[in-house]
NUVO-960598 format. One record per residue (C-alpha): x, y, z; residue in three letters; residue number from 1. Coordinates in nm, 3 decimals. Layout:
residues N
<atom <X Y Z> 'ALA' NUM> ...
This chain:
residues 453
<atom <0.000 0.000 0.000> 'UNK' 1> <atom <0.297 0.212 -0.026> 'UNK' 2> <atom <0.112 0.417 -0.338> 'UNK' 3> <atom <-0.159 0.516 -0.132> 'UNK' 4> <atom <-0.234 0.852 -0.020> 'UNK' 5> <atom <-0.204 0.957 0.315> 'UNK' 6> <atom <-0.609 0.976 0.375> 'UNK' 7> <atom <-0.647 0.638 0.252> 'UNK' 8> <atom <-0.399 0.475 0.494> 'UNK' 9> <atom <-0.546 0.628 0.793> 'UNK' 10> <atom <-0.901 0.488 0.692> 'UNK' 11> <atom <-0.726 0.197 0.604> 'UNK' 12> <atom <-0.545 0.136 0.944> 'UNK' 13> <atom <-0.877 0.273 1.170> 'UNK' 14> <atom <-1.096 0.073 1.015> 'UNK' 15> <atom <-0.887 -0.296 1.052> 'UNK' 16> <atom <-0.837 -0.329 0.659> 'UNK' 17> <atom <-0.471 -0.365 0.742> 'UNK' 18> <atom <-0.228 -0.317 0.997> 'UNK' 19> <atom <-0.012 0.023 1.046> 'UNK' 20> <atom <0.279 -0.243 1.091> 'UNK' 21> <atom <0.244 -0.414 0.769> 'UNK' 22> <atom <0.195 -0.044 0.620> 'UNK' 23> <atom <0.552 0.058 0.731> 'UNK' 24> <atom <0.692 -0.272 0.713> 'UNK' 25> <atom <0.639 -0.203 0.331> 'UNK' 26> <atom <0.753 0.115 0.350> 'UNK' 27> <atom <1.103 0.110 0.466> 'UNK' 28> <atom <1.149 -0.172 0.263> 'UNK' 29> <atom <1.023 0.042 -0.012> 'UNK' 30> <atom <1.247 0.310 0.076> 'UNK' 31> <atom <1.588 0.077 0.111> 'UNK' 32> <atom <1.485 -0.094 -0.301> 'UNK' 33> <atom <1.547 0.311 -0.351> 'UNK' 34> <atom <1.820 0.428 -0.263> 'UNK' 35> <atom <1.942 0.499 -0.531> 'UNK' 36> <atom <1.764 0.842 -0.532> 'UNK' 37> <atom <1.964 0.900 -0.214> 'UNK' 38> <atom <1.637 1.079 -0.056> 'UNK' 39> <atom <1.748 0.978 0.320> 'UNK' 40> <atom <2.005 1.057 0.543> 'UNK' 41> <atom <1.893 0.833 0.807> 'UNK' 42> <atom <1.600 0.603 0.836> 'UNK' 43> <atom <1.414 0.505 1.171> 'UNK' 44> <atom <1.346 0.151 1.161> 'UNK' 45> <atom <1.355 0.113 1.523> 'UNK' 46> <atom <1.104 0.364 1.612> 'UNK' 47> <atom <0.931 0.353 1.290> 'UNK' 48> <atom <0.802 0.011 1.418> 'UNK' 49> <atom <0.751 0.128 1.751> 'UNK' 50> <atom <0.453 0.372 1.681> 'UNK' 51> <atom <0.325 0.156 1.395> 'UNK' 52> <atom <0.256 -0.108 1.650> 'UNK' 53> <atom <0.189 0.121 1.912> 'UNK' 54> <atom <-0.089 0.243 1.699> 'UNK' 55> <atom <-0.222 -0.097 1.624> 'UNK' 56> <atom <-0.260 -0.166 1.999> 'UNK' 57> <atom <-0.485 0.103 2.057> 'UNK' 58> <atom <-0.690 0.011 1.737> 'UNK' 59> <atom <-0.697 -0.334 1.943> 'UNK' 60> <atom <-0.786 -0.177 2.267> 'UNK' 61> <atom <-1.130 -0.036 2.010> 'UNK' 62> <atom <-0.953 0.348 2.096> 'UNK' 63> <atom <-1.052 0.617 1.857> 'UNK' 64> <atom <-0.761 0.610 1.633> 'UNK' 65> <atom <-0.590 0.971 1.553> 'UNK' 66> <atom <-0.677 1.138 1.185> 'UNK' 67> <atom <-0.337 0.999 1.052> 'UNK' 68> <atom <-0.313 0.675 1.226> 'UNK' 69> <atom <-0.020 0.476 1.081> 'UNK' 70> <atom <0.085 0.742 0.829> 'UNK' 71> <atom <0.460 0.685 0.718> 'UNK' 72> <atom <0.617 1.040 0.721> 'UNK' 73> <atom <0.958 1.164 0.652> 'UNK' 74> <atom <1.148 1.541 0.752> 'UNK' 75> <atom <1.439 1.742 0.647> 'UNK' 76> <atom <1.721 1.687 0.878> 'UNK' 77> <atom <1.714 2.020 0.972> 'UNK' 78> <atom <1.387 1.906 1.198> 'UNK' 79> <atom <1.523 1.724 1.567> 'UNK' 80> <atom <1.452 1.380 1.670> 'UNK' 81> <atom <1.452 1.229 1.995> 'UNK' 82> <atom <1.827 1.078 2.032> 'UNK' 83> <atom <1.940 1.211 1.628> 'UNK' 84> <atom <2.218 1.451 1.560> 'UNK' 85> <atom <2.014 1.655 1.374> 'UNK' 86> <atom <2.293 1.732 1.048> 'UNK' 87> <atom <2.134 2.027 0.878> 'UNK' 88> <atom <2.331 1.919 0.599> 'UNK' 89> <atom <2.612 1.921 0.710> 'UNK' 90> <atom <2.942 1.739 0.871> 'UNK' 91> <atom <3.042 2.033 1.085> 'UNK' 92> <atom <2.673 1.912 1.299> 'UNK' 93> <atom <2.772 1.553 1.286> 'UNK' 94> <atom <2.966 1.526 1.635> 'UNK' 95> <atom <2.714 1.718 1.819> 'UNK' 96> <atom <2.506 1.517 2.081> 'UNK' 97> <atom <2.182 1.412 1.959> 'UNK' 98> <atom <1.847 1.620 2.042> 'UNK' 99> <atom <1.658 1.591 2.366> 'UNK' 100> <atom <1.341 1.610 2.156> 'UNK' 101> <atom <1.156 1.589 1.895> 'UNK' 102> <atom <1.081 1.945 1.701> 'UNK' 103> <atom <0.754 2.061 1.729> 'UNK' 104> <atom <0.606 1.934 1.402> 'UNK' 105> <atom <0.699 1.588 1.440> 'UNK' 106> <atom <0.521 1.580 1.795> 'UNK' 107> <atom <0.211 1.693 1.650> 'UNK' 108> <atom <0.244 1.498 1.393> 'UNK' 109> <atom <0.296 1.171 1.655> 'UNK' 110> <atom <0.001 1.312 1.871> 'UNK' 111> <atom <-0.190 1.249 1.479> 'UNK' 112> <atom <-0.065 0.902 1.459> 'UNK' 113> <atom <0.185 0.953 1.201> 'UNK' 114> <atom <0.474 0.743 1.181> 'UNK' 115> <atom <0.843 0.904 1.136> 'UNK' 116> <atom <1.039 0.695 0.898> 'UNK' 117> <atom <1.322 0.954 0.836> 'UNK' 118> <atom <1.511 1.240 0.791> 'UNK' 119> <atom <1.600 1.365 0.388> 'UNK' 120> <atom <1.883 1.497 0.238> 'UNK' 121> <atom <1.934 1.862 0.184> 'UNK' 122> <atom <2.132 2.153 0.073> 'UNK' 123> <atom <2.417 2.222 0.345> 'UNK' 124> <atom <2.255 2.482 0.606> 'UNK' 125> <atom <1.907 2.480 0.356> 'UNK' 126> <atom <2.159 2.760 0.155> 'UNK' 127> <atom <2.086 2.606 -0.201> 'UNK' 128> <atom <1.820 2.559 -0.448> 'UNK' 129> <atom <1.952 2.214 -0.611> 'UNK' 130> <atom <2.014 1.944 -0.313> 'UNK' 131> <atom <2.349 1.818 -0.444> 'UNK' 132> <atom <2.531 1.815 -0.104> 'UNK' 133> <atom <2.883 1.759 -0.115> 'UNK' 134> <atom <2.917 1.596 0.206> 'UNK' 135> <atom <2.619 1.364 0.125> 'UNK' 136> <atom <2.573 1.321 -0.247> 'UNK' 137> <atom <2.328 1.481 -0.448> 'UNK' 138> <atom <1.955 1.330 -0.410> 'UNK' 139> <atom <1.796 1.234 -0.819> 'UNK' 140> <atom <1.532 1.339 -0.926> 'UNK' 141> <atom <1.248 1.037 -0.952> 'UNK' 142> <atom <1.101 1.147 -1.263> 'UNK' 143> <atom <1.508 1.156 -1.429> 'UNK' 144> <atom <1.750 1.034 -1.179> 'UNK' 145> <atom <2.018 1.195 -1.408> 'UNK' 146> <atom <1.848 1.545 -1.323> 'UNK' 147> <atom <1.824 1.726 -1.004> 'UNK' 148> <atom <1.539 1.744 -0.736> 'UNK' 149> <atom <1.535 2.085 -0.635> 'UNK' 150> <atom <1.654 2.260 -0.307> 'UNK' 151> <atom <1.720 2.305 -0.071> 'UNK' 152> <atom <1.436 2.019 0.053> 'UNK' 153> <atom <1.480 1.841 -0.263> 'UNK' 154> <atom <1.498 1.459 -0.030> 'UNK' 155> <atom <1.151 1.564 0.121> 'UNK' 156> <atom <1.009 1.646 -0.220> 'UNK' 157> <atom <1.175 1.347 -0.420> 'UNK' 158> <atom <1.041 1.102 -0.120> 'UNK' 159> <atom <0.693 1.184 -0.182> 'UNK' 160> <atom <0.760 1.204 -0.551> 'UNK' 161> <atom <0.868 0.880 -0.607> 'UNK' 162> <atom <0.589 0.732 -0.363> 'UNK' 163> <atom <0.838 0.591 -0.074> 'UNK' 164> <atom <0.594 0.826 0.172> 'UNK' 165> <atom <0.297 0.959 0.150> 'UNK' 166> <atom <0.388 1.302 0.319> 'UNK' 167> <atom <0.728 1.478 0.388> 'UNK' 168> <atom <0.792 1.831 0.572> 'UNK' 169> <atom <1.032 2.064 0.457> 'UNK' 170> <atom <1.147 2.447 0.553> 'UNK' 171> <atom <1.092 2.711 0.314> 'UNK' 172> <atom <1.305 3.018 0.344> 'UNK' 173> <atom <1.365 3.172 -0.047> 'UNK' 174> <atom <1.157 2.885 -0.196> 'UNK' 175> <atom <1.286 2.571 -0.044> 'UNK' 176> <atom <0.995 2.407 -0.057> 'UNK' 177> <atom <0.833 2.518 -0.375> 'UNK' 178> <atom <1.126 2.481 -0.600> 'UNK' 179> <atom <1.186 2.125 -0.566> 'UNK' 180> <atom <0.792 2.072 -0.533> 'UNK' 181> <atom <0.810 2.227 -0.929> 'UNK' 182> <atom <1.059 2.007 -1.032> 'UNK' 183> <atom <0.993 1.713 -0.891> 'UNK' 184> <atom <0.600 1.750 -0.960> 'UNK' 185> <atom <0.402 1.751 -0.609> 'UNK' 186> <atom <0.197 1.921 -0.405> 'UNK' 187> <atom <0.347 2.172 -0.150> 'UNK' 188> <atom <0.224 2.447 0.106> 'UNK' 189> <atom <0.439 2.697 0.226> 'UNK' 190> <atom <0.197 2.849 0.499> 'UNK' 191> <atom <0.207 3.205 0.635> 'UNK' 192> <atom <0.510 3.295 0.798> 'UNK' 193> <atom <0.461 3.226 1.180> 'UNK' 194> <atom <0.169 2.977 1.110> 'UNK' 195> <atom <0.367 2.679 1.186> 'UNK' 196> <atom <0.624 2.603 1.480> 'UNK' 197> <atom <0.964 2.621 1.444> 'UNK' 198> <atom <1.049 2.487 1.743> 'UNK' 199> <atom <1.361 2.225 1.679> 'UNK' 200> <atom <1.422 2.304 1.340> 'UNK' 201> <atom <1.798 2.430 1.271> 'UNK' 202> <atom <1.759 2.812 1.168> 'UNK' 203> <atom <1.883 2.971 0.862> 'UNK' 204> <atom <1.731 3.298 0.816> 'UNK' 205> <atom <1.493 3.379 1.082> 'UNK' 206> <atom <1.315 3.660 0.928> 'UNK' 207> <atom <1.240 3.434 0.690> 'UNK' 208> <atom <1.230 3.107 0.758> 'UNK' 209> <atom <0.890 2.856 0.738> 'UNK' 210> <atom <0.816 2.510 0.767> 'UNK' 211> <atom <0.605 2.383 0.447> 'UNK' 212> <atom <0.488 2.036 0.364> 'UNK' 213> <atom <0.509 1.851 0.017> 'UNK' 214> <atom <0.221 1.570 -0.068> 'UNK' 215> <atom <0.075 1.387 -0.388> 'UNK' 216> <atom <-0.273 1.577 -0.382> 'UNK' 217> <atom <-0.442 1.862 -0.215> 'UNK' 218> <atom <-0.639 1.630 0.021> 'UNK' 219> <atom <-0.339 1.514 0.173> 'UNK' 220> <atom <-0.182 1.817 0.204> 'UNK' 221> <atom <-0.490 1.925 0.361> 'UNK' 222> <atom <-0.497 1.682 0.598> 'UNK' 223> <atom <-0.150 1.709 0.702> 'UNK' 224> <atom <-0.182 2.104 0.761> 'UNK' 225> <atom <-0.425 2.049 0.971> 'UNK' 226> <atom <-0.311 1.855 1.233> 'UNK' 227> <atom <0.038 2.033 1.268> 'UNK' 228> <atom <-0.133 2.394 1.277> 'UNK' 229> <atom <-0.153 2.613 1.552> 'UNK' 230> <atom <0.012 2.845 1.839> 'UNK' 231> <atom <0.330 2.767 2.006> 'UNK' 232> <atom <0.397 2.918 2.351> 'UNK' 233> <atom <0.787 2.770 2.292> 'UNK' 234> <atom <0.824 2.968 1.922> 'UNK' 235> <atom <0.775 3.340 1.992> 'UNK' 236> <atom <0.711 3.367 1.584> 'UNK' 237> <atom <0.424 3.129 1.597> 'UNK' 238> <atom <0.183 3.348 1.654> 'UNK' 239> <atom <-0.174 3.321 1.785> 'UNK' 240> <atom <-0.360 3.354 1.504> 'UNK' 241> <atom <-0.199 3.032 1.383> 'UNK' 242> <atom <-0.473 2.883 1.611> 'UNK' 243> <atom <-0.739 3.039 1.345> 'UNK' 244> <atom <-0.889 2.733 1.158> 'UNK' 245> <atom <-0.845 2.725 0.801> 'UNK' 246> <atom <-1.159 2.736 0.627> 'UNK' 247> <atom <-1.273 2.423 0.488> 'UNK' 248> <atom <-1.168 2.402 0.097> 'UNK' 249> <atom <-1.518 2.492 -0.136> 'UNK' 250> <atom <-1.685 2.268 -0.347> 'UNK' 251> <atom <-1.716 2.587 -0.562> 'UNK' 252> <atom <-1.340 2.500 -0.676> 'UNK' 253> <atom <-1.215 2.766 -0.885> 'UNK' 254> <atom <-1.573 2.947 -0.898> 'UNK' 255> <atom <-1.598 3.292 -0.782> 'UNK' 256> <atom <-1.224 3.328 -0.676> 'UNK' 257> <atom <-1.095 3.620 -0.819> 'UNK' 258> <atom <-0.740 3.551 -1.036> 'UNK' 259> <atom <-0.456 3.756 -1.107> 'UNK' 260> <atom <-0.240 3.594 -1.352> 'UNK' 261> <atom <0.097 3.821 -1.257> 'UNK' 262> <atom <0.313 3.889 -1.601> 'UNK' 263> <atom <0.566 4.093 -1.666> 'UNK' 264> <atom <0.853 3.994 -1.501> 'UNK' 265> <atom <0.734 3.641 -1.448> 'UNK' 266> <atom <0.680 3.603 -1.842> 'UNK' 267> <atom <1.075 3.775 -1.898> 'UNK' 268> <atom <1.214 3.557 -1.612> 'UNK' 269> <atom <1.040 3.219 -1.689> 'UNK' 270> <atom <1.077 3.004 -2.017> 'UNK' 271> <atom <0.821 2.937 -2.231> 'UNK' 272> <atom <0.701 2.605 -2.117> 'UNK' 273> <atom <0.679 2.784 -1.712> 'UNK' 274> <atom <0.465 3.026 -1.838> 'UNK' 275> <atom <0.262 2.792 -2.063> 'UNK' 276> <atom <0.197 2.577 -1.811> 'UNK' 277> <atom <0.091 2.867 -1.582> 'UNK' 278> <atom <-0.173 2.951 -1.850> 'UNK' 279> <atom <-0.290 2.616 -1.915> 'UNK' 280> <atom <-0.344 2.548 -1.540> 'UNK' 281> <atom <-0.608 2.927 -1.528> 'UNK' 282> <atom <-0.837 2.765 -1.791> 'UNK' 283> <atom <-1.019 2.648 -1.485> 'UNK' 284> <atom <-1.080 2.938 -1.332> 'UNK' 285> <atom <-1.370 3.236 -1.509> 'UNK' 286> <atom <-1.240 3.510 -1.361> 'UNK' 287> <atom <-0.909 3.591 -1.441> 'UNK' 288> <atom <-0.699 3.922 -1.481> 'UNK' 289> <atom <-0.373 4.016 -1.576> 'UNK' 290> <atom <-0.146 4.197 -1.345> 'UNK' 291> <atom <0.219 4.355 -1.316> 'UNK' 292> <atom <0.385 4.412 -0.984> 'UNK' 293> <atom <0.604 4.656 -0.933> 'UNK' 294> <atom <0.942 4.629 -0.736> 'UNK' 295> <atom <0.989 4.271 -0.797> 'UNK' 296> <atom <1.404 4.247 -0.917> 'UNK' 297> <atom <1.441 4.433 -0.598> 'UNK' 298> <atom <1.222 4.256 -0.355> 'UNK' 299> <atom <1.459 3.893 -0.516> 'UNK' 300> <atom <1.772 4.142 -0.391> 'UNK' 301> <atom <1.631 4.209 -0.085> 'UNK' 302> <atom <1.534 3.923 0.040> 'UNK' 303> <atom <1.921 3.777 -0.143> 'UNK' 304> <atom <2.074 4.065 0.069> 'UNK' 305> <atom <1.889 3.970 0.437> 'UNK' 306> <atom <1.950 3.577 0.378> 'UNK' 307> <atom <2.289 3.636 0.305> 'UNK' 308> <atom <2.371 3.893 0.634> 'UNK' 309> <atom <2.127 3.696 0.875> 'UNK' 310> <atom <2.253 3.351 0.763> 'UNK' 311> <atom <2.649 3.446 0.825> 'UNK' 312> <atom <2.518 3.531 1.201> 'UNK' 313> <atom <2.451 3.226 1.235> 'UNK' 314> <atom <2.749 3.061 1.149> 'UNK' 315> <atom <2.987 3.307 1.187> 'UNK' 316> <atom <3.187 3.130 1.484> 'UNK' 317> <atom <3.234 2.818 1.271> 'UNK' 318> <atom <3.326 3.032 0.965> 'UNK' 319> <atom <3.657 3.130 1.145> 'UNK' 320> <atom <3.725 2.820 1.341> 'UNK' 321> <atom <3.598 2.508 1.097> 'UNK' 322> <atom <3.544 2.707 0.720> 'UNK' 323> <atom <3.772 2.413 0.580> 'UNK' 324> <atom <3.438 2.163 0.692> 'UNK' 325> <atom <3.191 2.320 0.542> 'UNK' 326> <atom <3.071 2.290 0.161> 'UNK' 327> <atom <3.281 2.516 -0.030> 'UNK' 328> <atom <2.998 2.694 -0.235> 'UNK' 329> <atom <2.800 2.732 0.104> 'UNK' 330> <atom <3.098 2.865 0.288> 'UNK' 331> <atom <3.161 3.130 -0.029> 'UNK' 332> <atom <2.797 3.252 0.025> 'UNK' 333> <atom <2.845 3.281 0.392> 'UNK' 334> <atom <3.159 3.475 0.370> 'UNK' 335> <atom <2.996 3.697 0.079> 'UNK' 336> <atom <2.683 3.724 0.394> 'UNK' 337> <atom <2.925 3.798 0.654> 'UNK' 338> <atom <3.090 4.125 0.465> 'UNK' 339> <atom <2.723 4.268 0.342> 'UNK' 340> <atom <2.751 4.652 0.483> 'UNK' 341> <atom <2.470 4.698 0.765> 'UNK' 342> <atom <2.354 4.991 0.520> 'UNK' 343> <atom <2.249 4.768 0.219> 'UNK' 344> <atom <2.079 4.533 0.536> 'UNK' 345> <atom <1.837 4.840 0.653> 'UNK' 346> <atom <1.775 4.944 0.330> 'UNK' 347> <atom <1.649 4.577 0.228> 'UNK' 348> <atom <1.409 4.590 0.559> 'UNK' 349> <atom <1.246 4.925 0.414> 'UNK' 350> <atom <1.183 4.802 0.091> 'UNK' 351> <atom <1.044 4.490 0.270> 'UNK' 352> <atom <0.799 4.727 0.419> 'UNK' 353> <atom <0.724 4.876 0.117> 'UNK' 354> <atom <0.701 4.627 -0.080> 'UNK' 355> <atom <0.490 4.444 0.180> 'UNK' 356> <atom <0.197 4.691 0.132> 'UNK' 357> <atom <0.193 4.730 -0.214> 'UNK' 358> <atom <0.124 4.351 -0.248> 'UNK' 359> <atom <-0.106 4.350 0.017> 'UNK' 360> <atom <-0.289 4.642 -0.201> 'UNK' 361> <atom <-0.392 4.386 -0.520> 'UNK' 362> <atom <-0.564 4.152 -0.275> 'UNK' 363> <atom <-0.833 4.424 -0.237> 'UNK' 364> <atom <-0.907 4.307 -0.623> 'UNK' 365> <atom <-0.773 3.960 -0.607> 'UNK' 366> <atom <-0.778 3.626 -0.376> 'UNK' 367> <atom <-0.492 3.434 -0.562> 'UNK' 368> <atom <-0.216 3.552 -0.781> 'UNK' 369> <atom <-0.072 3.321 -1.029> 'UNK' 370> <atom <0.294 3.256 -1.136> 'UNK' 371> <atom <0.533 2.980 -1.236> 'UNK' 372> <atom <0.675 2.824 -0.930> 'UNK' 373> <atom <1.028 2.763 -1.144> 'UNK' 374> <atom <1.208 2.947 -1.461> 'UNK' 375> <atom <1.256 2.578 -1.582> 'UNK' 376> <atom <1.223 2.228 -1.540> 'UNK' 377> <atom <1.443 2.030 -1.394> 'UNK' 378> <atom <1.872 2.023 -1.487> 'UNK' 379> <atom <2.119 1.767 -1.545> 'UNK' 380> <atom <2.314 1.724 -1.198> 'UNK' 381> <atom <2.596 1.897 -1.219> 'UNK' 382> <atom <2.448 2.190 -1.474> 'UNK' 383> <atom <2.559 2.538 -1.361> 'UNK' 384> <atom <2.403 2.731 -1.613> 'UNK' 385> <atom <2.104 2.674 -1.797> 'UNK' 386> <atom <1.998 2.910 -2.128> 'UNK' 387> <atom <1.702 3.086 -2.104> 'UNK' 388> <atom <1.599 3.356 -2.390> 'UNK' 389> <atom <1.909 3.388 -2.545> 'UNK' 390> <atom <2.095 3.409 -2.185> 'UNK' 391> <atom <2.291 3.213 -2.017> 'UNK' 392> <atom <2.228 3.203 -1.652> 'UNK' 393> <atom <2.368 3.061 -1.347> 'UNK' 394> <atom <2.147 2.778 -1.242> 'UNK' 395> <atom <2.172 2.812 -0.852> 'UNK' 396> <atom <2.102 3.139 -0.864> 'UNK' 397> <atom <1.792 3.158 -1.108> 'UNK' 398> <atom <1.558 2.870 -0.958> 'UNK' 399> <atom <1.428 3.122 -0.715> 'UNK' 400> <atom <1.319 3.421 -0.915> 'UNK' 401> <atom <1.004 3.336 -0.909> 'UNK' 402> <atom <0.929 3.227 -0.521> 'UNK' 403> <atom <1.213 3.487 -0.331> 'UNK' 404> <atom <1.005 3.814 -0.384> 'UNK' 405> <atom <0.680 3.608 -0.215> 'UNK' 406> <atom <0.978 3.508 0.059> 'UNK' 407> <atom <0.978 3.840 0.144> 'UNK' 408> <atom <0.702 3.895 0.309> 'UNK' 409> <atom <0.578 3.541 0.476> 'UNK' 410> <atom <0.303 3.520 0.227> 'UNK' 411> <atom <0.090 3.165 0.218> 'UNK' 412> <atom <0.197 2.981 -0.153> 'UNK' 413> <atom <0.047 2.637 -0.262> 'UNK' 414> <atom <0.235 2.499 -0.571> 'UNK' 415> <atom <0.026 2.274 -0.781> 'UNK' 416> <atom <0.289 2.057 -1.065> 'UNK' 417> <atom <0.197 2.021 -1.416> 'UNK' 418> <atom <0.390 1.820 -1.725> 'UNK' 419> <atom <0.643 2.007 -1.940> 'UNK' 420> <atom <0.786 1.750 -2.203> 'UNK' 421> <atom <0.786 1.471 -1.975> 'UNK' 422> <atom <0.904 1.665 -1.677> 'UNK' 423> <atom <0.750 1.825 -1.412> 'UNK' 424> <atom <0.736 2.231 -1.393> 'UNK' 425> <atom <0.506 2.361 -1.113> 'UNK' 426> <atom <0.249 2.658 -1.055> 'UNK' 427> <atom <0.242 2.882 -0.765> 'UNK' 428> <atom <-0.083 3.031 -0.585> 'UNK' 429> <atom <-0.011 3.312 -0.369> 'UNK' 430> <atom <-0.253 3.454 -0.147> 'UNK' 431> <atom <-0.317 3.742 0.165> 'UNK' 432> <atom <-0.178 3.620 0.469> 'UNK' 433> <atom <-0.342 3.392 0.701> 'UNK' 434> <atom <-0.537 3.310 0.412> 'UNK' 435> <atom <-0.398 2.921 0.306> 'UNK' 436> <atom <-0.763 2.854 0.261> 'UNK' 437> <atom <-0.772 3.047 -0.085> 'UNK' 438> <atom <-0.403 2.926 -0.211> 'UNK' 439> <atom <-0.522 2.527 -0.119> 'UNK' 440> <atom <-0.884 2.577 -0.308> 'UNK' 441> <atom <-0.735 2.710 -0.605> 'UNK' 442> <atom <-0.486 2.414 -0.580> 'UNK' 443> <atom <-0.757 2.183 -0.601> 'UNK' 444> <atom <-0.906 2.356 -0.866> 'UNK' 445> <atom <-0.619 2.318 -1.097> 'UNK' 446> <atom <-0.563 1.940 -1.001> 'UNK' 447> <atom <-0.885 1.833 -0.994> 'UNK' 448> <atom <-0.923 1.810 -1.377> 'UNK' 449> <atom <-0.644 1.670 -1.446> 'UNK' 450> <atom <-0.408 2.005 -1.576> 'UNK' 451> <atom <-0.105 1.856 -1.361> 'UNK' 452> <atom <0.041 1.505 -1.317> 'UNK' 453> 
């Protein structure tokens, strides 16, 4: 049953049709017949076992089972577990004792019923847009395992792309999430910023950095989301309102939502087959307007200039004591981060704020804004530059440009994959904030007539 969505387990497993154990028995032997997409870092057999047949106990006891009782799941190994090193991505974290706890997300998701199988491979410090990790190997991309997955959560995405788990988390800071969610060709939230705890995941940019989650539909997605939402006394970001329910996604679908399909610089900055595929995916919905928005090379600088100078804080005491240990493009970056002038820093946080309320001006005539997630589909491994109309352009660099200027500001995004030539190219929704309702209708909209894979 290791195809089956996350929904169907769990009604599966509650109502005695089969047994959570034989559900991740299957699944880690899934996941070890694939490792040759090098998706894991570590996987959990032990424990993995442990709450499969603790869950079957209580179904034996006649308990009400949790909603996602005996759901395999897998997180970044940014995200602590109980008695793990948690790596980040890296070998400097390797020595370090192993966490006292689990991170928040992964106890909700245990108080759910779901059933940790692993940690995925990442970029080093979640600084990368490609997951080829020097320390651990780069992780393939199911659809072409001689192209890459995406970054910097590319093992959470692949996982759930090539069906070893049902459900993966990730953390989102420039477009960690939705980048490899395009290229690999799944589902993927990246909430509001604050609506989900960070509590136990390793920081990179804190001003920016979100937890997201990557499934094979909408439903599951859904389901996920809501058991992992809400305030957390221990994460001063997670704010209260991330205790407001999400409404209920419409049976209206795409009906009466109000569309901006946002050109200009997405249509210069995405190939042809991005921006068809955005198209293609808004014949669903009847009302639908173009619209340009201003500022957006600068808000991609901006948010380039605060991840570079918040995310050499962090690891400025092991840039002069260990630089030789860490990757050498990540360490480059950091250094570049670490000699930013404070003035190009403040000037960054004003145009935040200005740029801030000029997008939060269009949702007074829109609910969803439409984009390509990525300028392209998926690269060779190993590609550093990729053409795009008539230019040649840096690979790393570019797979952002469309998700860093939503970054920004902490705005909700549901991507939503569709085909290009065989490979996967995804769509993003963007929305108001606190408003993951809108970006996860028009999600289901698009996939449930079949526009993406």
């Amino acid at each position: 049953m290791t195809s089956n969505s996350a929904k169907e387990i769990a009604h599966a497993v509650r109502s005695g049709e089969t047994s959570a154990l034989e559900i991740v028995t299957a699944v880690l032997k899934n996941i070890r017949s694939h490792s040759d997409l090098n998706c894991f870092t570590a996987i959990f057999e032990h424990r993995a076992l442990a709450e499969a047949r603790a869950v079957d106990v209580r179904r034996a006891r006649g308990e009400v089972l949790p909603p996602l009782a005996g759901v395999p799941y897998a997180a970044k190994n940014l995200f602590d577990v109980r008695d793990v090193t948690t790596l980040a991505g890296s070998k400097l974290l390797a020595s370090d004792p192993p966490a006292s706890a689990d991170a928040g997300m992964i106890e909700r998701m245990s108080a759910a019923g779901g059933v940790l199988v692993g940690t995925t491979n990442m970029d080093e410090f979640a600084f990368g847009f490609t997951t080829e990790n020097t320390h651990y190997g780069p992780t393939r991309n199911p659809r072409d395992r001689t192209r890459m997955a995406g970054g910097s959560s590319g093992g959470s995405a692949a996982a759930v792309a090539a069906e070893l788990v049902p459900l993966a988390f990730g953390s989102d800071t420039n477009g960690s999430v939705r980048v490899p969610a395009s290229l690999c060709g799944v589902f993927a939230l990246k909430p509001t910023y604050g609506r989900l705890t960070r509590r136990g995941v390793f920081p990179f940019v804190a001003s920016l950095d979100h937890v997201g989650l990557f499934a094979r539909s909408v439903g599951d997605l859904v389901a996920a989301y809501d058991a992992v939402q809400g305030a957390d006394p221990a994460d001063p970001v997670c704010s209260a309102r991330a205790s407001e329910p999400c409404s209920s996604l419409s049976t209206l679908g795409g009906r009466g939502l109000r569309i901006g399909r946002l050109t200009g610089y997405f249509d210069d900055n995405a190939s042809p087959e991005a921006v068809a595929t955005r198209d293609r995916a808004l014949d669903v919905f009847d009302d639908v307007r173009d619209v340009t928005l201003p500022g957006l090379e600068e808000a991609r600088a901006a948010a380039a200039i605060i991840t570079a100078a918040e995310g050499a804080g962090v690891h400025l005491q092991d840039l002069i004591a260990r630089s030789s240990e860490f990757d050498p493009l990540i360490r480059d970056r950091l250094l570049a981060g670490a000699l930013i002038p404070a003035t190009w820093v403040i000037r960054a946080q004003r145009f935040r704020r200005w740029f801030a309320r000029g997008v939060a001006a269009l949702f007074e005539n829109f609910d969803v804004l439409v984009s390509p997630a990525t300028p392209w589909a998926a690269t060779p491994i190993g590609e550093r530059e990729v053409e795009l109309r008539g230019k040649n352009l840096n690979v790393q660099r570019g797979l952002g440009s469309m998700t860093m200027p939503f970054s920004l500001i902490g705005l909700p995004v549901a991507v939503a994959p569709g085909p290009v030539n065989g490979l996967p190219i995804g769509v993003q929704f963007i929305s108001a904030p606190w408003r993951e309702d809108l970006v996860l209708r028009a999600a289901t909209a698009v996939g449930s007539i079949g526009v993406v894979s």
